[in-house]
C-alpha positions as CSV (number, residue, x, y, z in Angstrom):
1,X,82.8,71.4,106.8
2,X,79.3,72.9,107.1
3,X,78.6,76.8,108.5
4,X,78.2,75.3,111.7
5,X,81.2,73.8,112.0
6,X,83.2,76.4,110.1
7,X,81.6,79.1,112.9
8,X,82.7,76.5,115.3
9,X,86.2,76.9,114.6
10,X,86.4,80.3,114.4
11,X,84.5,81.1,118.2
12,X,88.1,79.1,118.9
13,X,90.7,80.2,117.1
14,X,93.4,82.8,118.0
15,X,95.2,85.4,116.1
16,X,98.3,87.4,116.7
17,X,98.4,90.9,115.2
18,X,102.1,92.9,114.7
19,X,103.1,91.0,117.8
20,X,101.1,93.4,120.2
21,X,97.4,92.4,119.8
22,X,95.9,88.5,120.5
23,X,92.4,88.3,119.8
24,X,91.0,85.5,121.4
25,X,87.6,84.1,122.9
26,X,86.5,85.8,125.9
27,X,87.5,84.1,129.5
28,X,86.0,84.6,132.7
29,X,89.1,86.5,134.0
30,X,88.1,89.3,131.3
31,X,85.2,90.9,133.6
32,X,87.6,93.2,135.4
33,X,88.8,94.8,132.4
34,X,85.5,94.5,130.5
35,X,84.1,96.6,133.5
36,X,86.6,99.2,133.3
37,X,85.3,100.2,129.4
38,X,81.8,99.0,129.6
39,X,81.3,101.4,133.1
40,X,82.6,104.8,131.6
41,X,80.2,106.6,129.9
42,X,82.3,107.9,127.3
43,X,82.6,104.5,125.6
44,X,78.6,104.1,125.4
45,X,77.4,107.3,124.3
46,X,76.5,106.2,120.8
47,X,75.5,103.0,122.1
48,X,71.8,101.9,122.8
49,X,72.4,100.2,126.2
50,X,73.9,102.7,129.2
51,X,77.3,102.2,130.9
52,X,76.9,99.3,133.3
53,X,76.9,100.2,137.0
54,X,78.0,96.9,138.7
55,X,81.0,94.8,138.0
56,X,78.4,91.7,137.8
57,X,76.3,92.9,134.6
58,X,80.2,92.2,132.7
59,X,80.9,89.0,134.6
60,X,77.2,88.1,132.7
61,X,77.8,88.8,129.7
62,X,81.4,87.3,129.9
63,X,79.4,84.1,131.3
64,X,76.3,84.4,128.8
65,X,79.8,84.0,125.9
66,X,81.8,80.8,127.5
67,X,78.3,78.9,127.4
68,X,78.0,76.2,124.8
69,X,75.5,76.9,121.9
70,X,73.7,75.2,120.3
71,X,73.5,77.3,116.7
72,X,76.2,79.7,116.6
73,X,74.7,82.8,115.2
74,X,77.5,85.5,116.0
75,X,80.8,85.5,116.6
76,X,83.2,87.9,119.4
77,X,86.5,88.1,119.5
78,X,88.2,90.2,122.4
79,X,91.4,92.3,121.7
80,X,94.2,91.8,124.4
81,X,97.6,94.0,124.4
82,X,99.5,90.7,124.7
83,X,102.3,92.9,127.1
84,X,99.9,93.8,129.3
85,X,97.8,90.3,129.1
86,X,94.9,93.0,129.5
87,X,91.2,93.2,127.3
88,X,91.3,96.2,126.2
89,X,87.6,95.8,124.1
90,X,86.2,93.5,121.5
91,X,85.0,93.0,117.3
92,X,81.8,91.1,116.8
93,X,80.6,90.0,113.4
94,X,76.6,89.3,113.8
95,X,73.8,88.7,111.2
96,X,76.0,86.4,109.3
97,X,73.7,85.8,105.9
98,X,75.6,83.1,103.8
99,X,72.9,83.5,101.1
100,X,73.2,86.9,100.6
101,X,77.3,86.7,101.4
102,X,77.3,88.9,103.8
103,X,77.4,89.9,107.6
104,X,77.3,93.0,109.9
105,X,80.7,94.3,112.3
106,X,80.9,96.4,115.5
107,X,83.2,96.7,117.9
108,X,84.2,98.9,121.1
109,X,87.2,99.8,122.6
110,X,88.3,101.0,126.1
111,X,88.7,104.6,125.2
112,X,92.0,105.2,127.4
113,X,93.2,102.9,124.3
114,X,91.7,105.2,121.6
115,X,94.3,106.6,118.6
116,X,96.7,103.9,119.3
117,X,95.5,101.8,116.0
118,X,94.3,98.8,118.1
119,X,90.9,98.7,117.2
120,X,91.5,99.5,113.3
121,X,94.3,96.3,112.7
122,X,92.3,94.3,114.9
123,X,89.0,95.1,112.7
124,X,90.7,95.2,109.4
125,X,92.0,91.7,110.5
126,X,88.3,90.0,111.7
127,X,87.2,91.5,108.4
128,X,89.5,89.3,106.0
129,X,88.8,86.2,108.2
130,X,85.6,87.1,107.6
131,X,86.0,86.8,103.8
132,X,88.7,84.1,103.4
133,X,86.9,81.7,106.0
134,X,83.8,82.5,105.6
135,X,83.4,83.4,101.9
136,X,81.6,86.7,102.6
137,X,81.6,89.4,99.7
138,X,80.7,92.1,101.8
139,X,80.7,93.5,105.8
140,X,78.1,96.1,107.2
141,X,78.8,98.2,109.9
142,X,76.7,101.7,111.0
143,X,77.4,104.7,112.9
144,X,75.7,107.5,113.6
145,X,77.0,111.1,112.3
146,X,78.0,112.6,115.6
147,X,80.4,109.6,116.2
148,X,83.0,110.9,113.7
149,X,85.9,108.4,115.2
150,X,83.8,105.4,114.1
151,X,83.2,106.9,110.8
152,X,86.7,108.0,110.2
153,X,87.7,104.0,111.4
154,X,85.4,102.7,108.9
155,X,86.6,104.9,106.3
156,X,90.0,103.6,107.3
157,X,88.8,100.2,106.6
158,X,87.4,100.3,103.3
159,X,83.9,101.1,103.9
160,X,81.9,103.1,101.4
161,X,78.5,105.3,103.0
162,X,75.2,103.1,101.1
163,X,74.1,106.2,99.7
164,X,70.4,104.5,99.7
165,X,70.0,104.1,103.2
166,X,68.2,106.9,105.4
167,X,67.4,106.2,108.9
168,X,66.8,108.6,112.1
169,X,67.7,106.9,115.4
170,X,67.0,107.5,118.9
171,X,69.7,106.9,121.4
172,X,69.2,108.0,125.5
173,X,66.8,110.6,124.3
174,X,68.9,112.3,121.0
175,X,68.1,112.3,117.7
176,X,70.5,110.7,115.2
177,X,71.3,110.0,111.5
178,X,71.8,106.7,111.4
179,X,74.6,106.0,108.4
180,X,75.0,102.4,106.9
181,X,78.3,101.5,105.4
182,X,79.6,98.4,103.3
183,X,83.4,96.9,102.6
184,X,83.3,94.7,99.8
185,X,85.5,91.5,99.1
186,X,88.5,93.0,97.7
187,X,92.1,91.4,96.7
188,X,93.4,94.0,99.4
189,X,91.6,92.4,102.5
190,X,94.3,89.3,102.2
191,X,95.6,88.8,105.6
192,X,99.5,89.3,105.1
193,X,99.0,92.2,103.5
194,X,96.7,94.0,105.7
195,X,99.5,92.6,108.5
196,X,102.4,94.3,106.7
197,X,100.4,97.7,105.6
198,X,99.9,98.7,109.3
């Protein structure tokens, strides 16, 4: 298979985490629950866009996602509490750079979730797809350094602060170091045993 196709297959495929998590491709039955995290404030204050004021601007973006592409260039994944058949937030992987073996993560959760360990197995998880599928060496993610649950998550996850990188961001009119952090390929980030750690 080419990267195309191998993308491809992964926009589609499913995964079961510790029997409570699915993460799945969005559906259009998602922008309910989408609204409910992407409305309150709380979940965007690092964030560069603004909480979303009308239930339409999620029904959008869950629209803009079902649409067939014609070069896949990022992938999402949502994360449902398979009990409660409920999206509960989502993990992208974006500026995927099969030359350099490497691409960035993000993610957000509906913060009524928060401290449960949802978002952390379900990014671990994307993260060794990532490198067994894939065959990425290393994942990027940054945070800025008032958002200390992201940072401590990413910590969680293997990342490592690139000491090089220096950048000042400005987010709804504040001032912020921006950090950079990688998680290299590492015999730890096999599947089953990221599954039984957690």
């Amino acid at each position: 298979m080419n990267e195309q196709d191998i993308l491809r297959k992964l926009e589609c495929s499913e995964y079961i985490l510790e029997s409570k998590i699915k993460l799945r491709k969005l559906k259009e039955s998602d922008a309910e629950d989408m609204y409910e995290y992407t409305s309150n404030k709380d979940n965007c204050t690092f964030l560069k866009w603004g909480p979303h004021t009308r239930i339409q601007q999620a029904h959008e973006f869950v629209q803009k996602r079902l649409k067939d592409r014609e070069t896949i260039t990022d992938l999402l994944w949502g994360i449902e509490l398979r009990e409660e058949k409920k999206l509960i937030g989502v993990v992208r992987v974006y500026h995927i750079d099969f030359d350099k073996n490497q691409a960035e993560i993000s993610y957000i959760l509906n913060s009524f979730y928060s401290g449960k360990g949802y978002a952390i197995i379900s990014i671990k998880y994307i993260i060794s797809v990532c490198f067994a599928e894939l065959g990425l060496e290393r994942m990027i993610a940054f945070y800025v350094d008032k958002n200390k649950k992201s940072e401590k998550l990413l910590k969680r996850c293997g990342a490592v602060d690139d000491r090089e990188w220096n950048e000042i961001v400005e987010i709804k009119d504040k001032t912020y170091q921006m950090h950079r952090c990688v998680i290299s390929n590492k015999e730890n980030f096999q599947r089953n045993e990221i599954i039984s750690r957690l």
